[in-house]
N, C-alpha and C positions, 0 to 999 in steps of 0.2 A: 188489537195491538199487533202492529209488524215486528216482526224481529229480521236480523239481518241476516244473512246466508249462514255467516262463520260464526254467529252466537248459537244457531242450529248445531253444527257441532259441539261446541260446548254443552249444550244441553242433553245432548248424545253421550259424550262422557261424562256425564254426574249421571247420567241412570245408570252408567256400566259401575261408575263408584256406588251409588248407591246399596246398588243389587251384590256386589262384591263386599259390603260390609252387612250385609243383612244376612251373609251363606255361612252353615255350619263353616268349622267346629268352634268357632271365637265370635262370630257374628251374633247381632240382635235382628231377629224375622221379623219383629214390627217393619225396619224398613223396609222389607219385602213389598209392602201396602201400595208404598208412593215409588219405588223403583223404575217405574213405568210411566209413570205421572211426565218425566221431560219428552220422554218418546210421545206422548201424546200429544203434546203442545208441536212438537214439531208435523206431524199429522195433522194436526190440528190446523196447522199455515199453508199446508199444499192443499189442505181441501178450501180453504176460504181466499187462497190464491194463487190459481191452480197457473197462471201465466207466469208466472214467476220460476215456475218447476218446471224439468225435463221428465217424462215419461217414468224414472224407476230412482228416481228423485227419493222414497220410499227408505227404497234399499240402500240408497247412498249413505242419507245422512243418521240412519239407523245404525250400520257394521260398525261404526268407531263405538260405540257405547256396547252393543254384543259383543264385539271382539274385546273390549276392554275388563267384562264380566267375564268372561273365557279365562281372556289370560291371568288375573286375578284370582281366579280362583282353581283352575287346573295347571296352573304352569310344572308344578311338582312332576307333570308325567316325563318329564326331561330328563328326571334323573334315571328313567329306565328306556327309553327310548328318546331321541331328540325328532326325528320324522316323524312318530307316533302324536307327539307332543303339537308340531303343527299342524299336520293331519286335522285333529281334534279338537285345535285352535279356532285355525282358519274356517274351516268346514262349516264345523257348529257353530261359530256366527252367520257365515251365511245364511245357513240353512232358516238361523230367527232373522234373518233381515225380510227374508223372503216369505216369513210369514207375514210381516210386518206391511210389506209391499201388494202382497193377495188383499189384506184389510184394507188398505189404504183403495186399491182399486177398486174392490166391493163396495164398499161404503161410498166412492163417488159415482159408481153404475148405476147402484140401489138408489142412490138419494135419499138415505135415510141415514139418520146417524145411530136409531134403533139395531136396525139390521147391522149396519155396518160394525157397533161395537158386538153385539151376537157373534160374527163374521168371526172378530177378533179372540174371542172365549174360543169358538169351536175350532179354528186355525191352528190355533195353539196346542189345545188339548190333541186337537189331530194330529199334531208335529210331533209329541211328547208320547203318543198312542206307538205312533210308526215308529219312535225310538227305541220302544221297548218290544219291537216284534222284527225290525228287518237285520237282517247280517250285518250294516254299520249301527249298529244299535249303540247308543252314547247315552242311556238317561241319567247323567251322573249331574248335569243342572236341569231337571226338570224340577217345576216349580214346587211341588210336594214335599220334597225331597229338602227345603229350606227348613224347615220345623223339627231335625233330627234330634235335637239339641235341647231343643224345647219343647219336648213330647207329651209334656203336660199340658200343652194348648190343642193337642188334636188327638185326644182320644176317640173321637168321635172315626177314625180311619177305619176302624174297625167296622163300621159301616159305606163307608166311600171308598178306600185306600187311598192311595197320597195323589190320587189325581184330582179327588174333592179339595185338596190344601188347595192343587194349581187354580182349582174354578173362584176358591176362597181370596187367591190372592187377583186373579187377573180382575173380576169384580169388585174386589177395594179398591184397585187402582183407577177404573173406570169411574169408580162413585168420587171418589177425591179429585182427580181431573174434573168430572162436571161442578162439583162444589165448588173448587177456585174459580174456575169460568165464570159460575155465579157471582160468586164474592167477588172479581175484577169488574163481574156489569153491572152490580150493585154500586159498588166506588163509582165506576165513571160515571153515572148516571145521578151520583150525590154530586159530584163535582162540574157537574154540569148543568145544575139546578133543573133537573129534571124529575117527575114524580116518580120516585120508587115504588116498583112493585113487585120486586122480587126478594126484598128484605124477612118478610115471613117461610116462603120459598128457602131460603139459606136458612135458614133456624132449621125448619122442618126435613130438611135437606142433611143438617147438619147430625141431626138426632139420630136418624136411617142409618148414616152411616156407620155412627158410635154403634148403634146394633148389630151391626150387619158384622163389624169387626169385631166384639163382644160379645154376642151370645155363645158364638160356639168354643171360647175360650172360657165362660162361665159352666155352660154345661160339660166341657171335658174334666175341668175340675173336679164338677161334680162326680163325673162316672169315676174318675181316677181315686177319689176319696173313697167311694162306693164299693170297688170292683175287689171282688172275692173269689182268689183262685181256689178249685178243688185242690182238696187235699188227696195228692195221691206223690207221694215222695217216691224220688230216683235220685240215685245217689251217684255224683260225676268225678273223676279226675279229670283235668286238662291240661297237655305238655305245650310247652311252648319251647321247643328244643333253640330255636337263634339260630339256625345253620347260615351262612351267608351264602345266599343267591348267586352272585357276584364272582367267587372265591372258594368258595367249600360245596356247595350243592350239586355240582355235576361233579363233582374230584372224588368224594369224598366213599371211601367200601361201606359196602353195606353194613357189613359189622361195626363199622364207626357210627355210622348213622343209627343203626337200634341199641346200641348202647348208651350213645345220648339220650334217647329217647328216655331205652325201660330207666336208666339210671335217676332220671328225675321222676318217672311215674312210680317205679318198685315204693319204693318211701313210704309214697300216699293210697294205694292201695290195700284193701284188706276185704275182709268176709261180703263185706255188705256192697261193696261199691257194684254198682251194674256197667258204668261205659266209662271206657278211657279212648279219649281222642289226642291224635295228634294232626297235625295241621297237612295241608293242603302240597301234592309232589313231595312229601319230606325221601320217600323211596325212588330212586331214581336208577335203579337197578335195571336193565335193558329187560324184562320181563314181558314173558309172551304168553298171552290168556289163556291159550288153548293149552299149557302146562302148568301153571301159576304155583301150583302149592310144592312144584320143585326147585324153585329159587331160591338164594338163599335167603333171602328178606323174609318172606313166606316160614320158612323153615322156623326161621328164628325168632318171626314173633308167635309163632305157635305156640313152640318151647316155653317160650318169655311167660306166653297167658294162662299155660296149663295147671297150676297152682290153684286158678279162682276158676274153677269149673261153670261160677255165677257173673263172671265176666264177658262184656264183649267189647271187643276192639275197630274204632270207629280212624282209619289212615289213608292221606292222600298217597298216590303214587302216578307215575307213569306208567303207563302199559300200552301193548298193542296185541293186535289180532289176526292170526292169517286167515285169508278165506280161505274156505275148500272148492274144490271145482263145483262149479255150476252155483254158489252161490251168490245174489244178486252184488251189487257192483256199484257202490253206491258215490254218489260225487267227489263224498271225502277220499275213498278210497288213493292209495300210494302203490306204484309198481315200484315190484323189486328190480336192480338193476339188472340183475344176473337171470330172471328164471321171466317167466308170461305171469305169474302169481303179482295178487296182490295183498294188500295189508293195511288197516285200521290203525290209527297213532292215538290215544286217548288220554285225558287228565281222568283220573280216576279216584275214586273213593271205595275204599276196600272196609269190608267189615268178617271179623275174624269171631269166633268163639266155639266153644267146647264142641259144639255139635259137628266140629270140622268140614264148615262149609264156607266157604269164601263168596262172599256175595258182594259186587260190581255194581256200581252209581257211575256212568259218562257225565262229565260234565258237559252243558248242552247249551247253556248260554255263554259263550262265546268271546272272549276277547279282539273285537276289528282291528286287523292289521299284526296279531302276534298268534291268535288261535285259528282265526275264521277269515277268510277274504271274499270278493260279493262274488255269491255263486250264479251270476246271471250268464246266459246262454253264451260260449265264444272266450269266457275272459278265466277260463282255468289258467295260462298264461303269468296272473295276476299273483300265484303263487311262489312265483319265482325273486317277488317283492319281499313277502315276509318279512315280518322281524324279527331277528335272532335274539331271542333271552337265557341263551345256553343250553334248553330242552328242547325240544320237539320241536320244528317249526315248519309254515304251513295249516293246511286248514284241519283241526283236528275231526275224528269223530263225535257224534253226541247220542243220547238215549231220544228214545221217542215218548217216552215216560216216566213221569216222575215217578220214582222208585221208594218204596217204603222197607225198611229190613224186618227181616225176621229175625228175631231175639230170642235169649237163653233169660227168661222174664216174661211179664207179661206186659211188656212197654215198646209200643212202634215206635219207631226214630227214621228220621230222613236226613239225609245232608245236601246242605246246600255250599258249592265249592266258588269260594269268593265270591265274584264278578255278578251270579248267581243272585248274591243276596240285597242288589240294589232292583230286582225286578218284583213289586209287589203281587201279578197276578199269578206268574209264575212259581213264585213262593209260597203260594197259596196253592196251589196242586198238589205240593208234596200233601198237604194239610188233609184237602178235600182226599186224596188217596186213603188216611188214614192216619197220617204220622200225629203223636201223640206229643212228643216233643221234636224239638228242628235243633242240628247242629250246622255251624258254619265254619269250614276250614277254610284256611288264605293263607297267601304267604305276600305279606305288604312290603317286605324288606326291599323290593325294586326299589319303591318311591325314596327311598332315603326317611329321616326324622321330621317329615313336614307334615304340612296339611293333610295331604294324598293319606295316608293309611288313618289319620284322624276322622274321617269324613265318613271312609267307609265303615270304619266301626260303629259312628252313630248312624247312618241307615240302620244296622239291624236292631234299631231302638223300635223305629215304624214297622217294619217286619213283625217283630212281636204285636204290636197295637192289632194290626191289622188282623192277625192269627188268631189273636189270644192262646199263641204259643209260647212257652219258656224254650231260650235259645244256650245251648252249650258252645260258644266260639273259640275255636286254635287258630291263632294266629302264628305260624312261623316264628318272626318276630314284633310283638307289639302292634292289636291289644286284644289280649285274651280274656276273657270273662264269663261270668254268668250275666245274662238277663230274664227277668220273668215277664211276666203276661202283660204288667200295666208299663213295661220299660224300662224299670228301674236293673241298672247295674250294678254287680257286685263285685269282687275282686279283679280289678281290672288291674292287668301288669303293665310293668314300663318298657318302652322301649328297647331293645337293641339288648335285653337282658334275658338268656336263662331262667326258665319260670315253670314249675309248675301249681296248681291250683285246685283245690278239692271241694264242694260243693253240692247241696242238696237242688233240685228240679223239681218243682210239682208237672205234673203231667197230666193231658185233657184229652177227652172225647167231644166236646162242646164247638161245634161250626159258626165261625158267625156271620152275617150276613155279605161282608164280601169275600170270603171263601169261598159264600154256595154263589154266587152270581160275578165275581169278579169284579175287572172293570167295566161295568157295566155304563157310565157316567163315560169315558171315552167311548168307548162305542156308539151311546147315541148323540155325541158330541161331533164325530165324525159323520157318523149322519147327516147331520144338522150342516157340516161344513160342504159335503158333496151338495146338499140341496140351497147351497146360497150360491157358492161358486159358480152352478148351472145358471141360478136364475141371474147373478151377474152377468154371466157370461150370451144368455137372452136376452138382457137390458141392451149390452153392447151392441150385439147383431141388431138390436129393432133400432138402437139411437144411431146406428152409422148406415143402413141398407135402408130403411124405412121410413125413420125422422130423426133426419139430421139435425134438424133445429135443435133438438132434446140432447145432442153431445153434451158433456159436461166439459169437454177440454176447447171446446168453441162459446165457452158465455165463461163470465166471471162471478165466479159465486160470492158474494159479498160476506 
């Protein structure tokens, strides 16, 4: 079946509709299955008629349906940057077109439609791999990451983490693509009074796939029905002060700022509570590490905690650091205008209590284009772009390790600072370090009442799966909550409102297996993609230097 150039686009935009109603936080993930399903049909026409096509044909008629899931489902970043917003638009459609485009090629090198859907699994996973590890790092649609919402369909993460969802969904979408193919050459072939013989094929075809999309939504159930947290009680307050980002968060004294705070925690704390967190930069104090506990924010939540001697205090802030002479000099590094000295700018995570020690978390996963810019060789320059969100701006510093605190108790805790908590492997460090329970500070108030702070609250649903960590999350503003080990959430606050929230945590010692081995599943996915690409890229050199006959773009593939 020909289809015509411009119905190509159309079919381009119902996968971007598609995939845009299948994505947290209101979306149903079954249509995550077929979202891919028109992207293939269109692949499917350049490989069967490839004169028809120009060279990166690929990528063309692929960008309108990624850029249409883009904009659909990240548009919200607008309301905190409008550059940041098509940066992130535009870009990360590309970036899947051109996976879409390497498949496309591989699979007509190879001449195989084996290899070439393989091509397509590892391409992707690769793509989604590199999201989560280079300086523009965007895993905010990688395909895992569909299931937030419905976390009861992929317990199973805690073996895979959310890049087994990605394998789960790009192989449904392969298996449903081959099954209509079937089902269209089974019809033409009745309509043409021709003898069928792919009618049993489709049945048996059909059954594969009800399993393949089915079993592991029956056994997550199961484990989720099954799953028994140890009993080891921690008892949490969470503030959710509302400072507005916008308006009140760089203006505002410090004394206004931990009086909001203690005002809503004092209430809810008492003998027994072990941690009170408040959310992510709420300290915005010009605070220098190398004197920290002289500031007045410092001073004052001392004062504040000193009462519950059984207390610790888990607070974002801003901070930075002067080097001393002769200490090393590192990329992020900021020269003062006035002196040869330089100085560290950091989002930070302070943790306070009795033993009066102040103990320091960098945040290290990175915001592209507001925290971090690409540190590649010559393009420091790049900093001068930045986006201004009223703090720090520029490439900040970060830790080299995930840090676990020392507590007044017998309970390790780690935090994880926003942006932070959409990276499964990396959230799984704190874990492997030790931490017993995981908190997550943010401040979502950029995005405005939309999607955007919806989305990220349900990631740290899979966060937990993955862990089988109980998660304490301060949200600035909306949504602050507890979750435990199988995902389930508990007092979640609302929006744009004053909150805070008191709550029991069991806490683990228990690793599970993708905390000891990560992502291991991208990594040999990756693998897999550098060894097809080469062998592509040998098919090419032998069909154009050696035997020409064997081109694909010189015969017409039927």
């Amino acid at each position: 079946m020909k289809f015509r150039k411009s119905h190509l686009i159309l079919l381009s935009l119902l996968s971007g509709a598609i995939l845009s109603l299948g994505w947290p936080e209101r979306g149903f993930p079954g249509l995550l299955f077929v979202g891919f399903v028109p992207l293939l049909f269109i692949e499917d026409q350049m490989s069967r008629y490839p004169e028809r096509f120009v060279k990166f044909s690929a990528l063309f008629y692929t960008y309108p349906g990624f850029f249409l899931w883009n904009l659909l489902t990240t548009w919200w970043i607008v309301n905190s940057t409008f550059a940041g917003a098509a940066m992130a638009i535009v870009l990360n459609s590309l970036f899947m077109s051109i996976v879409f485009q390497a498949f496309h090629w591989t699979r007509k090198r190879l001449g195989s439609p084996v290899a070439g859907y393989a091509a397509l699994v590892s391409y992707w996973v690769a793509f989604e791999y590199l999201h989560l590890n280079w300086d523009l790092n965007w895993p905010w649609l990688n395909l895992g990451n569909g299931f937030a919402t419905y976390y009861k369909w992929v317990q199973w993460y805690e073996y895979t983490g959310a890049i087994g969802g990605t394998v789960w969904v790009l192989v449904g979408n392969i298996l449903a693509f081959i099954l209509i193919k079937k089902i269209q050459n089974t019809k033409y072939k009745i309509q043409n009074t021709k003898p069928v013989q792919n009618s049993n094929f489709v049945v048996q075809y059909s059954i594969f796939l009800f399993f393949w999309l089915s079993t592991p939504i029956i056994l997550s159930y199961y484990t989720y029905a099954n799953y028994k947290e140890q009993n080891h009680p921690v008892k949490f307050v969470v503030v959710q002060p509302n400072i507005d980002p916008y308006n009140e968060q760089y203006n505002l004294p410090p004394q206004a700022v931990i009086g909001r705070i203690m005002s809503l925690a004092a209430p809810a704390i008492d003998s027994t509570t072990s941690f009170l967190v408040a959310p992510e930069s709420a300290i915005q104090e010009d605070m220098w590490e190398n004197e920290l506990s002289k500031f007045t924010s410092m001073r004052m939540l001392t004062q504040a905690i000193a009462p519950w001697p059984r207390l610790n205090m888990l607070v974002g802030a801003s901070t930075h650091y002067q080097l001393a002479p002769g200490e090393p000099v590192l990329r992020w590094a900021r020269k003062f205008t006035d002196t040869d000295g330089h100085y560290y700018a950091y989002n930070t995570a302070i943790m306070l209590n009795s033993r009066d020690s102040l103990q320091l978390y960098h945040k290290s996963k990175l915001t592209p284009g507001v925290e971090i810019l690409p540190s590649f060789k010559g393009f420091k320059w790049l900093e001068n772009f930045a986006i201004d969100l009223g703090g720090t701006v520029g490439s900040l510093g970060q830790d080299s390790a995930r840090k676990v605190y020392t507590t007044v108790g017998d309970v390790k805790v780690s935090p994880a600072i926003c942006y932070e908590s959409i990276f499964g492997e990396f959230f799984a460090e704190f874990v492997r370090n030790g931490a017993q329970v995981m908190v997550i500070i943010t401040n979502d108030g950029w995005w405005g009442n939309t999607a955007g702070h919806r989305q990220h609250y349900s990631f740290a649903h899979l966060r937990a799966i993955e862990t089988r960590r109980s998660i304490a999350r301060s949200a600035n503003t909306g949504i602050s909550a507890f979750i435990n080990q199988r995902g389930d959430a508990s007092q979640e606050t609302a929006y744009w409102v004053p909150a805070v929230i008191r709550g029991t945590l069991n806490a683990s010692d228990k690793l599970t297996f993708y905390v000891k081995h990560g992502d291991y599943i991208a990594r040999f996915l990756t693998y897999l993609a550098g060894v097809l690409i080469l062998a592509a890229i040998g098919m090419a050199v032998r069909q154009k230097y050696f035997n020409p006959g064997l081109n694909p773009e010189k015969r017409n593939t039927p």
